[in-house]
C-alpha positions in Angstrom: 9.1 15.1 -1.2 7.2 15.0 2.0 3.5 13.7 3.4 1.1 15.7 5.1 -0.9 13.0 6.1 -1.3 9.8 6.2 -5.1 7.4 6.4 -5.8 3.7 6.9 -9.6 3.2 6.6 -11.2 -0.1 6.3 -14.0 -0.2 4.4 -17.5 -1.4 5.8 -20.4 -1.6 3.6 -22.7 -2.7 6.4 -21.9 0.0 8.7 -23.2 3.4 8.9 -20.8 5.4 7.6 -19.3 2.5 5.4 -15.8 2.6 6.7 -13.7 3.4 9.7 -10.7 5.1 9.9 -8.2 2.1 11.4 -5.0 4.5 11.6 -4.1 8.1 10.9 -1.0 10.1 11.1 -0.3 13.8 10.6 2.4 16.1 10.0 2.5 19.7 11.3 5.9 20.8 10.0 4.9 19.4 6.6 1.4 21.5 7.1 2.9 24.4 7.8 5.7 24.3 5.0 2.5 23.4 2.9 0.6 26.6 3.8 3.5 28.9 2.7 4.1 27.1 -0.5 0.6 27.0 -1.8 -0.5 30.6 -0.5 -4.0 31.7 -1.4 -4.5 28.0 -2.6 -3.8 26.2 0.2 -6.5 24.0 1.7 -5.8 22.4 5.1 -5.8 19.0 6.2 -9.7 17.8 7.5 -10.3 16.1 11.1 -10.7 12.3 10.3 -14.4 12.3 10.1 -14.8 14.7 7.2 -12.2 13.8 5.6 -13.4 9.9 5.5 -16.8 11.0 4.5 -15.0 12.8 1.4 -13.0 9.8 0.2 -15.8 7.7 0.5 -18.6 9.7 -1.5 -15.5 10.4 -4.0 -14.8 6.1 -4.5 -18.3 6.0 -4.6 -18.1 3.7 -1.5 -20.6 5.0 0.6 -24.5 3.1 0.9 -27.7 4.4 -1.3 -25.0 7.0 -3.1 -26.9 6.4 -5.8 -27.5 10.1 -7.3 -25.9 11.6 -9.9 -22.8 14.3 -8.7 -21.4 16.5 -11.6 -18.6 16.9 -9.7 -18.0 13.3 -9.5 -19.9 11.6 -12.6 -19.7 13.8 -15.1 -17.9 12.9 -18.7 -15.1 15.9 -17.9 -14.2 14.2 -14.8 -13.6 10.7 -15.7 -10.4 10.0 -13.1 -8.1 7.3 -14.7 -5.4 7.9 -12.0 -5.5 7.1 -8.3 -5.4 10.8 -7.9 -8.3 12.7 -6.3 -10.1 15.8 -5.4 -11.9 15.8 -2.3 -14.6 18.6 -1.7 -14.1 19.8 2.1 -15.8 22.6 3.7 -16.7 24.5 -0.4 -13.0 23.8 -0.9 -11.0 21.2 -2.6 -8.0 18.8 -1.4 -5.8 18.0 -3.6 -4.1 15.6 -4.9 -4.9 12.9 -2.5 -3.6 9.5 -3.0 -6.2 7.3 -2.5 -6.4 3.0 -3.5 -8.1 0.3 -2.1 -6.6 -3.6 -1.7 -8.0 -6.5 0.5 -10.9 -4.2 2.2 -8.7 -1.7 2.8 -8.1 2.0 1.7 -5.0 4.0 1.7 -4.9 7.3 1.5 -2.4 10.2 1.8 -1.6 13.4 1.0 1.8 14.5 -0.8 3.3 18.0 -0.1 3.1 20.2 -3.6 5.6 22.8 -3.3 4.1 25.3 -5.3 0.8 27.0 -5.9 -2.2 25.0 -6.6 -4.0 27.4 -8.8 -3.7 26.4 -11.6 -3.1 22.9 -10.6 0.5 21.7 -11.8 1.0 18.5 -14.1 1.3 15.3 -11.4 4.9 14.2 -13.3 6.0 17.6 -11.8 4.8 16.5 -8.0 7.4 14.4 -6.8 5.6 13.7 -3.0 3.2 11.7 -5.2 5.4 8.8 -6.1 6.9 9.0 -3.0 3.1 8.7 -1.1 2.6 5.6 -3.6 5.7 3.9 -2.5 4.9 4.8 1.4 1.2 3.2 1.0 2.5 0.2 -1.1 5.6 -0.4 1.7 2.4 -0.6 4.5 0.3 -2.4 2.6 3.3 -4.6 1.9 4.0 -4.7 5.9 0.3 -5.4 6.8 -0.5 -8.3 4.4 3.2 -10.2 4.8 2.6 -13.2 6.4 -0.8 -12.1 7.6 -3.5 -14.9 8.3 -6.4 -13.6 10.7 -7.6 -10.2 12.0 -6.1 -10.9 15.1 -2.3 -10.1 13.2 -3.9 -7.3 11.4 -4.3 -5.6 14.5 -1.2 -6.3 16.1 1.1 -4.9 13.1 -1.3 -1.7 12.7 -0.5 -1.2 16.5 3.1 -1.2 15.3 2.5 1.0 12.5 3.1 4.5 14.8 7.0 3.5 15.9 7.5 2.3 12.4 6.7 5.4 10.8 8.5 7.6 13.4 11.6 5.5 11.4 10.2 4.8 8.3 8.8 8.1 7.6 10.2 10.8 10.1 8.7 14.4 9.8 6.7 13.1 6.6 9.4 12.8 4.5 9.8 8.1 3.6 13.4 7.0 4.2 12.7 3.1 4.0 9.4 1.9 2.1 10.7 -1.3 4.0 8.8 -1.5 7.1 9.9 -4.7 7.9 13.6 -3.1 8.1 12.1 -1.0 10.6 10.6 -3.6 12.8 13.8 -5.5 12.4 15.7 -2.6 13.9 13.6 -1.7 16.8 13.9 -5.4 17.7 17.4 -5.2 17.0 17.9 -2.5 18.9 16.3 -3.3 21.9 18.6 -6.4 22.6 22.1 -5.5 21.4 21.7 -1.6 21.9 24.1 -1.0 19.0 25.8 2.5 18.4 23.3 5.7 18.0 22.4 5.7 14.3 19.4 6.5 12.1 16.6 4.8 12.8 15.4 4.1 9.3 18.9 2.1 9.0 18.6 -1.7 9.8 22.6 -1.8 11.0 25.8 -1.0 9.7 28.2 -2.5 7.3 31.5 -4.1 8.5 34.1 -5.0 6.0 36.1 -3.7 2.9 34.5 -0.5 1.7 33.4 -0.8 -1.8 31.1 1.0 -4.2 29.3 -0.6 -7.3 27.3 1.6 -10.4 25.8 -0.3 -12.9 24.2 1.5 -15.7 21.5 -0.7 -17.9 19.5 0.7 -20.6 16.6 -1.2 -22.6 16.2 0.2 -25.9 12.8 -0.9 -27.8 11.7 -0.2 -30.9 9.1 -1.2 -33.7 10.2 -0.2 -37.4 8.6 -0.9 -40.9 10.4 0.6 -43.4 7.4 2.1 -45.3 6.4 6.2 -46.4 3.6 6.8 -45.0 4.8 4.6 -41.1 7.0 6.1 -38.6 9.4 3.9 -37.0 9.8 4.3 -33.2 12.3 3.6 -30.7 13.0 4.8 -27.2 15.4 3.8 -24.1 14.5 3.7 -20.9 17.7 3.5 -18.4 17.9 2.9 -14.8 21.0 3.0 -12.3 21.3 1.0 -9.9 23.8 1.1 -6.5 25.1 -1.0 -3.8 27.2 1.3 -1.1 29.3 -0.9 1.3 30.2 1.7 3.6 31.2 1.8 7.3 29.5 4.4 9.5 26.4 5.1 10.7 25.4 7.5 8.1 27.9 7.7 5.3 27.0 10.3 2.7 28.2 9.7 -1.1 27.5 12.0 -4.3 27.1 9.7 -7.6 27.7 11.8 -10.8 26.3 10.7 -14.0 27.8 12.4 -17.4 27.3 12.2 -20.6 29.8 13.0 -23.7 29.6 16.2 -26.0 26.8 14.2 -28.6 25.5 12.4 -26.1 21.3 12.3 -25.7 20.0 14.3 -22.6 18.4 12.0 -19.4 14.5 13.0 -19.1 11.6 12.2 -16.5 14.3 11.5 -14.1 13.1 9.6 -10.8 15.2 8.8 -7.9 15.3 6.9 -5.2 14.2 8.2 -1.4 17.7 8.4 0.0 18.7 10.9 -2.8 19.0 14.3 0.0 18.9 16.7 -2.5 18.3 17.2 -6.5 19.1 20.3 -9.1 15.8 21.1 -10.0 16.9 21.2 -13.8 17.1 17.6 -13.8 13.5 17.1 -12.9 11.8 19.1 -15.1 13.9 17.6 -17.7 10.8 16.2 -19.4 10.0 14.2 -23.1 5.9 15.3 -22.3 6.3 18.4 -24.5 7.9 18.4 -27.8 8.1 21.9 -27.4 9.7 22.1 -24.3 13.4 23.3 -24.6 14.6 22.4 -21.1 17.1 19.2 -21.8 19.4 19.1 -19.4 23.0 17.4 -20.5 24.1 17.3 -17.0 26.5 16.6 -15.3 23.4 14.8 -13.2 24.9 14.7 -9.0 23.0 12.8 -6.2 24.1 13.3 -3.2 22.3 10.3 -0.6 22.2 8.7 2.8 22.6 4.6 0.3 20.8 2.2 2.1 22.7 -1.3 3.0 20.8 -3.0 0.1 21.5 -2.7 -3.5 18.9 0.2 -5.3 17.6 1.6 -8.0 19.3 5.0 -7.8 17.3 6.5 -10.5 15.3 5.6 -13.6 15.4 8.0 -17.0 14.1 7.8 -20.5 15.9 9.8 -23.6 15.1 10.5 -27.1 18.2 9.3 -28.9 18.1 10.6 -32.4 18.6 6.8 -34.1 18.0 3.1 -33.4 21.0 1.2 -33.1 19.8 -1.5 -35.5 17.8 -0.1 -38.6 16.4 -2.8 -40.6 13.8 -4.2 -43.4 11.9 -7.7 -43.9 10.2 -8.4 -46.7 8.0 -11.9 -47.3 6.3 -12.9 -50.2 4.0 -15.7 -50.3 4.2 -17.6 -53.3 1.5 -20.9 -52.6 3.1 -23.1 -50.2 6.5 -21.0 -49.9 7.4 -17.7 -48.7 10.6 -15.8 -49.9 12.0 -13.7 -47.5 14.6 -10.9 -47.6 16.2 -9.5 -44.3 18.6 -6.8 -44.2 19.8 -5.1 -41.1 22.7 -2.5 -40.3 24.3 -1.4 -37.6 25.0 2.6 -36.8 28.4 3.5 -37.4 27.9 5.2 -33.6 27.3 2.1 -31.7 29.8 -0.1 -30.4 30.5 -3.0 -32.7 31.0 -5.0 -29.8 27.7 -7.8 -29.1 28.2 -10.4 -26.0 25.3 -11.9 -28.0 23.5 -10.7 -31.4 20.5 -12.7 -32.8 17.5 -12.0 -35.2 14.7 -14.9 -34.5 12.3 -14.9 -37.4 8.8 -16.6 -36.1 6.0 -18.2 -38.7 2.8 -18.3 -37.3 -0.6 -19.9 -38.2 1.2 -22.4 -40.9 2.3 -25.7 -40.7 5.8 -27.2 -40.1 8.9 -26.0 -42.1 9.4 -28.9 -44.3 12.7 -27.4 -46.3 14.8 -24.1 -46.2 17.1 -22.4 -48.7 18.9 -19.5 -47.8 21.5 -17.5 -48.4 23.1 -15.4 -45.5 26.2 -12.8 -46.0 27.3 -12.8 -42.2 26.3 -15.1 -39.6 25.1 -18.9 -39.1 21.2 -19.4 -39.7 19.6 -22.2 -37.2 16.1 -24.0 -38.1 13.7 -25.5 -35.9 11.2 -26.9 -38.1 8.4 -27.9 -35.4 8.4 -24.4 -34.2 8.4 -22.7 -37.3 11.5 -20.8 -36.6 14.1 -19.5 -38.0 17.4 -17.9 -35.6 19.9 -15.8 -37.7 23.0 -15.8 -35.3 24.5 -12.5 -35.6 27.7 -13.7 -33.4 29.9 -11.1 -31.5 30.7 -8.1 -34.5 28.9 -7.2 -37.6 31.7 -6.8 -40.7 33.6 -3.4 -41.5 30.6 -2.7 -43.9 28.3 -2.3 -41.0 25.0 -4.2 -43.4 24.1 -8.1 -43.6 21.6 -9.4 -45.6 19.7 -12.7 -45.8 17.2 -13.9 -48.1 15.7 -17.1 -48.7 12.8 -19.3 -49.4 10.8 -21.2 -46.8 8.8 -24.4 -47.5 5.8 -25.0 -45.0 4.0 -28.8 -44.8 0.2 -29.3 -43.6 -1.3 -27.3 -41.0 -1.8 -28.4 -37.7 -3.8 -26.6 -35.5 -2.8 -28.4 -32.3 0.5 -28.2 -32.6 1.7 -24.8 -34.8 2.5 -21.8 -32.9 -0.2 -19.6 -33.5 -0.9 -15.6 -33.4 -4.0 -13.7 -34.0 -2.4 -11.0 -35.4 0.5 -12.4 -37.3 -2.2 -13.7 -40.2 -1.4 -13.6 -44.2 1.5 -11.3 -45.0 1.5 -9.9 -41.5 5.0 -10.8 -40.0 7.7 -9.4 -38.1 11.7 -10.7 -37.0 12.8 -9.1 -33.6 16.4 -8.6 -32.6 18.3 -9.9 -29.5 21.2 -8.4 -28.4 23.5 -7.2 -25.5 26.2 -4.6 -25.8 28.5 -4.3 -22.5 30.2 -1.6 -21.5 28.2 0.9 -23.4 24.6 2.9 -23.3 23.2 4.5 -26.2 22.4 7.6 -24.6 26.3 8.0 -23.8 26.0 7.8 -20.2 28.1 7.0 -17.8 29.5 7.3 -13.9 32.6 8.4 -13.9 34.9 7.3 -10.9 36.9 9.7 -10.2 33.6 11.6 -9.7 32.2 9.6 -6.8 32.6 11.7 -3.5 32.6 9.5 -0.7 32.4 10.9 3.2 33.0 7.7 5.3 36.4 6.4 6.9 38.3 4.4 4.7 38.9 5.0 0.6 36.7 2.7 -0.9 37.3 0.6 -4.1 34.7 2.3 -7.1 33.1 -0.2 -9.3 31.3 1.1 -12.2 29.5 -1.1 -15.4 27.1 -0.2 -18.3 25.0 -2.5 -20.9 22.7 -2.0 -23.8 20.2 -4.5 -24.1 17.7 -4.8 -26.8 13.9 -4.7 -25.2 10.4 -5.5 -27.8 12.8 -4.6 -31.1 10.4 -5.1 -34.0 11.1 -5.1 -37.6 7.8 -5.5 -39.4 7.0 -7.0 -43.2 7.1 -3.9 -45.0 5.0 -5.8 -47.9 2.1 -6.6 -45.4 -0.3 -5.2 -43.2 1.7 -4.2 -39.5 0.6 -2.3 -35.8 1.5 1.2 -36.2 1.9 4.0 -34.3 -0.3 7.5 -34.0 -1.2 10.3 -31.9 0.0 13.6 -30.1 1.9 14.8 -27.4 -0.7 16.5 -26.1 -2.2 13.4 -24.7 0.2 13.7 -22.0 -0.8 16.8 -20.9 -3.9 15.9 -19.5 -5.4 13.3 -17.3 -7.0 11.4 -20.3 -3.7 10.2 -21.5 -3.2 7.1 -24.3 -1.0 4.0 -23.9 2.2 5.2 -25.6 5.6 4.6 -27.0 8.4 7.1 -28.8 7.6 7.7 -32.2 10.6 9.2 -35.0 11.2 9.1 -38.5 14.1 8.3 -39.5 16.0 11.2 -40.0 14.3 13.2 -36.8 14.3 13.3 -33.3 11.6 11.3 -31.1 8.6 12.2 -29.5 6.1 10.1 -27.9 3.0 8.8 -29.7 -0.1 6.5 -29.0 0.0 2.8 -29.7 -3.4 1.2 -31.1 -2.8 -1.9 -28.1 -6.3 -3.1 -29.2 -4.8 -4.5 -32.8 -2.1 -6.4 -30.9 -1.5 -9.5 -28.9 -0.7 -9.6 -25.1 3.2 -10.0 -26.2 3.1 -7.4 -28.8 1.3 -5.2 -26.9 3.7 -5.4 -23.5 6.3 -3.5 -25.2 3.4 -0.5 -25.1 1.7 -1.3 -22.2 4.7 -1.7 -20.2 6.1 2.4 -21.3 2.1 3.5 -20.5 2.1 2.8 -17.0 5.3 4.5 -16.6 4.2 7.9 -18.7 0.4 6.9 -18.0 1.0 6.8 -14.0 3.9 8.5 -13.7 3.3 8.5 -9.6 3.5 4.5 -10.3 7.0 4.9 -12.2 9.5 5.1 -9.0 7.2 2.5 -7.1 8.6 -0.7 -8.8 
């Protein structure tokens, strides 16, 4: 997890060579340990003139490139990544990281510890996501408060001392630079204890260490033969250390129980000093891929004095923890609806809050309901043509509600009727909302008598978990719905689809393509949002 360079190159259309390079910063250990891992493959870092040259003619950037390059603009090598070859010399460098924002383009290049022949998969690279989140924290630090070139200057000055703390020997501590002006500044008037430089200060107090453990579990189901449902949870952990010392050192364990679902595409945060390699190439990309790994998952880090993400995970749990039907029927100016929902006899019968909200669009007001409901209260709001089914706190012993009912719509009004461009005849859905504390449907958790910390004073461990529901869908099964195809081998390749986790009902997941174009921007965010994250997985760690 390492840089072996780093570029800031503004570009220039008007100028010769269409850009100048504004800062660059190599470095030779990372180089070196570059040469030995990639071997006979290995490609060395170009003087700042060739290399700017490359990047430019490869962001087809640079004035009157107006010639075809099968290299570059040919159909097989269509880039949908910010990832890039750059031809040097009758060789290629790669990957270099390479975006443009505001005029400006950054560029570096991570560390691959392996052979580049054949090029690995970019999930498997972790010095990619960790180049992203060094180029976002300067482009972050450069743009903060800026107003005229005159600033610009002043803080790319600053930009060699802040990486000597920010980024030391190529490898990011801090994508904050700001915390690394703060501390020179800092430092230079109350000359505090020696300490590492990429730490703002030092934490005076009651010692104290806090885990919390949220997972988001989505899912779109449609109870019908020939439609997989899908579900998937995406988890992240998230730390606050209050520690005294300069450079306390703690190990967070994450377990799981004997059934529990195995944590995949597992990205940590930069202060994490070291990582079993069995937990990264724990990976959902290949169905076939037999490396789960059920942990126990340690991290051993230098925390930060600000609460972080520790790590973020997905997992292929084998069920939803709500499995449901709706049914409508239109009958003229009514629709009879039947709702049935039951909860897993695995999952916690435990809510803080459980509700089903059943939206009508593209019809008029609801003039009259009649219902019937076997557990729960129902709540209507006419003018929004919505129903609310509140769940409450517990489903009953029998684990299964019901509701059915008929709803009574008056005139149309266009101006004043929520409306949906793909919610149109039969075409419906009711989506859950719920919370579940002190639980995660994968099984995981932090124990505390696992936490290891190396620091004066026994701290007090504070650990917490949560389900929450995230985009759960039940779709009309008598209508028309957004469905879910594809193949895993989509993500094998550069030319990847937007994607969520696809299983039947009685097998385990595995991730499939979503047809976004057939829904709405709030349909379609429960896709989108799981693309850029399996899309870009360089992006994942960087937000």
């Amino acid at each position: 997890m390492a840089q072996r360079a780093v570029w800031l190159i503004s570009h220039e259309p008007g100028s010769p060579l269409c850009g100048t390079v504004r800062f660059s910063r190599r470095y030779p250990t990372v180089e070196k340990r570059a040469k030995v891992f990639n071997g006979a493959s290995y490609v060395p870092v170009p003087e700042d003139g060739p290399f700017l040259k490359a990047l430019l003619f490869e962001l087809r950037l640079l004035r009157d490139d107006k010639d075809f390059s099968e290299s570059r603009d040919s159909c097989s090598h269509i880039n949908k990544t910010s990832i890039y070859a750059l031809p040097i010399g009758g060789e290629e460098l790669w990957p270099v990281v390479a975006f443009m924002k505001n005029g400006m383009i950054y560029a570096c290049v991570p560390l691959v510890e392996q052979t580049l022949s054949p090029r690995p998969p970019l999930i498997s690279i972790s010095g990619i996501s960790q180049g992203f989140e060094l180029l976002f924290g300067i482009q972050g630090f450069l743009y903060s408060g800026q107003k005229n070139d005159s600033e610009l200057n002043t803080k790319l000055s600053q930009l060699p001392d802040l990486l000597l703390q920010a980024c030391p020997f190529g490898t990011l501590l801090d994508a904050n630079l700001q915390n690394s002006l703060d501390s020179i500044n800092f430092a230079s008037v109350t000359h505090p204890q020696k300490q590492p430089t990429w730490k703002a200060g030092t934490y005076k107090g009651k010692p104290q260490v806090s885990i919390s453990i949220t997972e988001k579990v989505k899912s779109m189901q449609y109870d019908k033969q020939d439609i997989a449902d899908t579900w998937q949870v995406i988890g992240v952990v998230t730390c606050k250390c209050d520690l005294e010392g300069s450079m306390p050192n703690v190990t967070i364990s994450l377990s799981l129980p004997t059934n529990g679902s195995p944590l995949q595409d597992i990205l940590v945060h930069p202060c994490v000093t070291s990582l079993d390699s069995a937990i990264l190439t724990s990976s959902s990309i290949d169905a076939a891929d037999d490396s789960a790994f059920s942990g126990p998952y340690k991290f051993p880090l230098t925390p930060p004095l600000e609460s972080f993400n520790l790590c973020y995970y997905t997992s292929q749990v084998p069920v939803p923890p709500i499995l449901g039907f709706y049914q409508v029927k239109e009958e003229e100016v009514q629709l009879k609806i039947t709702v049935n929902l039951k909860l897993h006899e695995s999952v916690k019968n435990s809510f803080e809050f459980c509700e089903a909200r059943i939206p009508f669009y593209n019809r008029g007001p609801v003039t009259h309901v009649e219902y019937k409901v076997s557990f729960g209260q129902l709540e209507v709001f006419r003018e929004k043509s919505l129903l609310i089914w509140n769940i409450g706190q517990k489903f009953p012993k029998s684990m299964e509600i019901s509701l059915s009912g008929t709803v009574t719509f008056g005139a149309k009004s266009h101006e004043k009727q929520p409306f949906d461009q793909i919610c149109i005849g039969g075409t419906a859905y009711l989506k859950l909302h719920f919370r579940i504390l002190d639980y995660t449907l994968t099984g995981c958790y932090a124990d505390q008598h696992s936490v290891q910390v190396f620091a004066s004073g026994k701290p007090k461990i504070s650990t917490y978990r949560k389900l929450i529901s995230s985009d759960y869908y039940i779709w009309n099964s008598k209508a028309p719905a957004p469905v879910t195809y594809g193949s895993l081998s989509l993500f094998s390749t550069d030319n990847a689809s937007p994607s969520c986790v696809h299983a039947k009902r009685t097998t385990l997941p595995s991730i499939h393509h979503c047809l976004l174009s057939s829904l709405p921007a709030k349909h379609a965010l429960f896709c989108a949002t799981y693309t850029n994250c399996r899309k870009h997985p360089e992006m994942y760690g960087t937000h």
